[in-house]
C-alpha positions in Angstrom: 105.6 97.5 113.7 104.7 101.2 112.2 102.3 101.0 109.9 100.2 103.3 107.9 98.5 105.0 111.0 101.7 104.9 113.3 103.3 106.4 110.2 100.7 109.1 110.0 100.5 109.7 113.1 104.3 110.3 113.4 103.6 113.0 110.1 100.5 115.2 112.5 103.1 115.2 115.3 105.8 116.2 112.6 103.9 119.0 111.4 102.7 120.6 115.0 106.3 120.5 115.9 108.0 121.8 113.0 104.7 124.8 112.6 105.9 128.2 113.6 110.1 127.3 113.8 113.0 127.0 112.4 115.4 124.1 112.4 118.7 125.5 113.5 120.9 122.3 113.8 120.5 119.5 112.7 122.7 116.0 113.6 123.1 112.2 113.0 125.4 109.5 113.9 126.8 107.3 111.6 124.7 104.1 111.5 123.1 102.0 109.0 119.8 103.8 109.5 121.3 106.5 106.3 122.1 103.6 103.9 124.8 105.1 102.4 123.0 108.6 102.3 126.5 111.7 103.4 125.5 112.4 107.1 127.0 115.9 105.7 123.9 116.6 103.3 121.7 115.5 106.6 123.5 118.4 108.7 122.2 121.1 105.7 118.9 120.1 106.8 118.0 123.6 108.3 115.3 126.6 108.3 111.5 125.7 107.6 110.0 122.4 106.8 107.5 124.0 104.2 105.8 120.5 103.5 105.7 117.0 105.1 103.6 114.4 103.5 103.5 110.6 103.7 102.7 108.0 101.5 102.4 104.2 102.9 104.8 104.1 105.2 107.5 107.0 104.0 107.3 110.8 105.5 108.4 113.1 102.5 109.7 116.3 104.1 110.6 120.1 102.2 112.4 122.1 103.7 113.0 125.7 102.3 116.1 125.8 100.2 115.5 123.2 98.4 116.5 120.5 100.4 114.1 117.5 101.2 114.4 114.3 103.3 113.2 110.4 102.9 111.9 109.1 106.2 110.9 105.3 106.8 110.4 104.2 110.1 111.4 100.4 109.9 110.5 98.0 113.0 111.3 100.5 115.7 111.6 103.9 115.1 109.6 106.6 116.1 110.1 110.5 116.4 110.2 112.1 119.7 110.0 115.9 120.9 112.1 116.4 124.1 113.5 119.7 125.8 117.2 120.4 124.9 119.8 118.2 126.8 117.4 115.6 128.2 118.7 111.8 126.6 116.5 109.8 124.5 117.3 106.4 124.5 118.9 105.1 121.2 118.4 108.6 119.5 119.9 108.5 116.0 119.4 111.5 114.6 118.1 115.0 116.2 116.5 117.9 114.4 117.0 121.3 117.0 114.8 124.0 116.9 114.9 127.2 118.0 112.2 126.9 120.7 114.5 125.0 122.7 113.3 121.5 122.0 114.9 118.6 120.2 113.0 116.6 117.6 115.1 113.0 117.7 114.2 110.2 115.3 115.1 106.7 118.3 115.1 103.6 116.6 116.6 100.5 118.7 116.9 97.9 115.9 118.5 100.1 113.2 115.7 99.3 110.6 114.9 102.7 110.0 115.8 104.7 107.0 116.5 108.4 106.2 117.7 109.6 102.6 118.3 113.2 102.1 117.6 114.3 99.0 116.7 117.4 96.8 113.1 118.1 97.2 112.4 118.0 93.7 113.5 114.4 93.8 111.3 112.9 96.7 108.6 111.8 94.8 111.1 110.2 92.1 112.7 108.0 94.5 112.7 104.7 93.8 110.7 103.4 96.4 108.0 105.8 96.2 107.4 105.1 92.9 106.6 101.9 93.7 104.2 102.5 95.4 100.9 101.5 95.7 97.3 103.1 96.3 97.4 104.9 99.7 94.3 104.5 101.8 94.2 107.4 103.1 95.8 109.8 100.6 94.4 108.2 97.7 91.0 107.1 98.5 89.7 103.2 99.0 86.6 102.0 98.0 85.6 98.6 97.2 86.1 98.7 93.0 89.6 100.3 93.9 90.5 97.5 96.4 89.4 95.3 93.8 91.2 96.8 91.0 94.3 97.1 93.0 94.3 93.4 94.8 91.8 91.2 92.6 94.2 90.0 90.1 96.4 88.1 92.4 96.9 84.5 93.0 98.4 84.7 96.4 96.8 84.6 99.3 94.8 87.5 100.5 96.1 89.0 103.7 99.6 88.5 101.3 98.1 90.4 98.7 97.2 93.2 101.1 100.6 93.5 102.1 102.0 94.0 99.0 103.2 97.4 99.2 102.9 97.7 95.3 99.1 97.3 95.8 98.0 98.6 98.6 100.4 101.4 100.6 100.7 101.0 104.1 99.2 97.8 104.9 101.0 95.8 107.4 101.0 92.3 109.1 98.6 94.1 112.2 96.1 95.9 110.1 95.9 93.5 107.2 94.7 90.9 109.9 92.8 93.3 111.8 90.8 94.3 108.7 90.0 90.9 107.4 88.8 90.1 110.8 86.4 92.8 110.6 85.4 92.1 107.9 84.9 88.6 108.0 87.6 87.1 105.4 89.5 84.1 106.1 93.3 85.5 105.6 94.0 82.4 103.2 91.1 83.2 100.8 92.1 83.5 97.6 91.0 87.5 95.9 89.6 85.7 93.1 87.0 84.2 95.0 85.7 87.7 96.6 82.5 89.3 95.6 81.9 92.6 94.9 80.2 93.2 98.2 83.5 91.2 100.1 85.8 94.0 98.6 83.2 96.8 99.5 83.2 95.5 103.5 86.6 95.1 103.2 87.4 98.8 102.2 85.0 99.6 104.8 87.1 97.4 107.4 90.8 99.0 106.2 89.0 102.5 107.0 87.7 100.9 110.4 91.0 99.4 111.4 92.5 102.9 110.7 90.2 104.9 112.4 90.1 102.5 115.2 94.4 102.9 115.4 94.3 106.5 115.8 91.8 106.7 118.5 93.3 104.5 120.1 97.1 105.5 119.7 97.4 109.4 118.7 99.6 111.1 120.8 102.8 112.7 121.5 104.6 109.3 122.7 103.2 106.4 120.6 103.8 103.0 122.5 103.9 100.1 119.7 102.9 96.8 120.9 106.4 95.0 121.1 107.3 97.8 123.6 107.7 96.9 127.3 104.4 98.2 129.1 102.4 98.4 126.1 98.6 97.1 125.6 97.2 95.0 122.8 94.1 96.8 122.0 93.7 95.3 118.9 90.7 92.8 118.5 92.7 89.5 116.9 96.4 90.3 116.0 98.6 88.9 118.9 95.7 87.0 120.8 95.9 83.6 119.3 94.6 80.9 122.0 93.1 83.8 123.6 88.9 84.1 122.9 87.5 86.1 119.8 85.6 89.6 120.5 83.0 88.9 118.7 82.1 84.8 119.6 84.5 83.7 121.9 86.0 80.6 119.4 89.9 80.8 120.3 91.8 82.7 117.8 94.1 81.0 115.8 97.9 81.5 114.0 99.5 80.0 111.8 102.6 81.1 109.2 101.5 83.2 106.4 104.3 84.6 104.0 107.1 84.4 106.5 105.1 86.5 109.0 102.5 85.3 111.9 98.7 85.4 110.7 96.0 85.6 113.5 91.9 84.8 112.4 89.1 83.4 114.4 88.0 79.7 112.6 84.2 80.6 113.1 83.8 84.6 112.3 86.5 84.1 109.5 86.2 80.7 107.5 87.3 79.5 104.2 85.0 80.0 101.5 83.1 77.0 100.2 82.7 78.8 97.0 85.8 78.1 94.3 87.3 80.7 92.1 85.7 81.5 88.4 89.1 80.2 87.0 88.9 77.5 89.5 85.2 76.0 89.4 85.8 72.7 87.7 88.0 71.9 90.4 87.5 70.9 94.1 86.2 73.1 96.2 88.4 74.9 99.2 86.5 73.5 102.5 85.7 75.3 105.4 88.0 75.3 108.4 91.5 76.6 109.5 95.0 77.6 107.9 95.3 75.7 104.9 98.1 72.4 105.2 99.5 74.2 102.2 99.7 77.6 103.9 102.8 79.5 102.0 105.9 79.9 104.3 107.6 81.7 102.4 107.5 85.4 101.7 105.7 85.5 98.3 105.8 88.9 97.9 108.4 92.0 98.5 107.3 94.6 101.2 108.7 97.7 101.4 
């Protein structure tokens, strides 16, 4: 579930933590969360954390000495800050500082990832490189969207998720921003104008900014969590009413993952493609018969 704000908000917490100590142990146990990565080069992980950025969904952190550290968060995991020698529930690695507190990266499902690496190498790894334009980081406006996304023949929210394009994106705020900003998640990039990539810049931004007021805080809950709220306006509400006209939010399966839209504030587009115009046009409606179920694209 992290995405882009989760992720970012797990960096702010990160860097209030870490400001003003020392890491004087550090400690993992041997799962799958290190892919392969010596659990003895974790346990050098000591001193200052000088630097801790993020792009998309990885936390780059420098430590002094040299040493640096690949975070990705998966489906599950989250950093905590508890008081030494109180549990955390499915803690799988622990930073300890020398204020007495315990800094453990929890992750139930395993998906998680942590690489240590020489700090001069974080931003060479593989999987950064890959990377697309970050939102936040990098900057988003509509002709950047468009230059980024525009050339793509799958479907929209898809394209949004391509972590190559667009860094961060995720199955929640892709669908939260093209509800905001109107876009039927099947649409096809070619057939967006100029002013549908400017209001959907503008909605990424709102969708962001609308996560961390909403979930900035020591002890992030995500939504498949036991007690947690959906807050959001259309992701995970399908049957339920829309926000904005009260039409009953629909699903359906969208590169291997759930899409939710409302029919009426988010239809097809009557309008075909330039490459497409002496063909038929798509008509208005629902998910597309045709609707890809299949992942069409690799997410990092």
């Amino acid at each position: 579930m992290p995405e882009l704000p989760e992720v970012e908000i797990a960096r702010r917490n990160l860097e209030r933590w870490f400001k003003g100590h020392r890491i004087v142990r550090s400690e993992a146990d041997a799962t799958r969360v290190f892919r392969g990565a010596e659990l003895a080069r974790f346990t050098r992980l000591t001193g200052r954390v000088e630097s801790l950025e993020r792009k998309g969904k990885y936390l780059l952190l420098t430590l002094e000495g040299g040493h640096g550290l690949m975070a990705h968060l998966g489906m599950t995991g989250k950093f905590v800050r508890r008081k030494e020698g109180e549990a955390v529930p499915h803690s799988r690695a622990r930073f300890h500082l020398d204020d007495g507190h315990v800094v453990h990266f929890a992750d139930p499902r395993l998906f998680g990832r942590m690489e240590p690496v020489p700090a001069k190498a974080l931003w060479e790894l593989p999987a950064v490189k890959a990377l697309g334009r970050d939102p936040l980081t990098d900057g988003l406006t509509g002709p950047q969207l468009q230059d980024a996304v525009g050339d793509s023949k799958q479907d929209l929210k898809v394209a949004l998720m391509d972590q190559g394009r667009v860094a961060g994106l995720g199955n929640i705020h892709a669908a939260e921003a093209l509800f905001r900003a109107g876009l039927h998640p099947a649409r096809k990039p070619g057939t967006l104008t100029p002013d549908d990539w400017k209001h959907l810049a503008r909605a990424i931004h709102a969708a962001f900014d609308f996560a961390f007021k909403e979930q900035e805080g020591e002890d992030i809950t995500y939504l498949e969590e036991a007690g947690s709220v959906n807050r959001f306006r259309v992701y995970g509400r399908a049957k339920g009413p829309c926000s904005k006209c009260g039409t009953a939010v629909e699903s359906f399966t969208q590169g291997g993952r759930t899409t939710h839209f409302c029919p009426k504030c988010q239809p097809l587009s009557s309008v075909p493609s330039r490459a497409s115009r002496k063909g038929p046009a798509v008509g208005k409606g629902t998910a597309p018969a045709v609707a890809s179920t299949k992942p069409r694209s690799r997410r990092r």
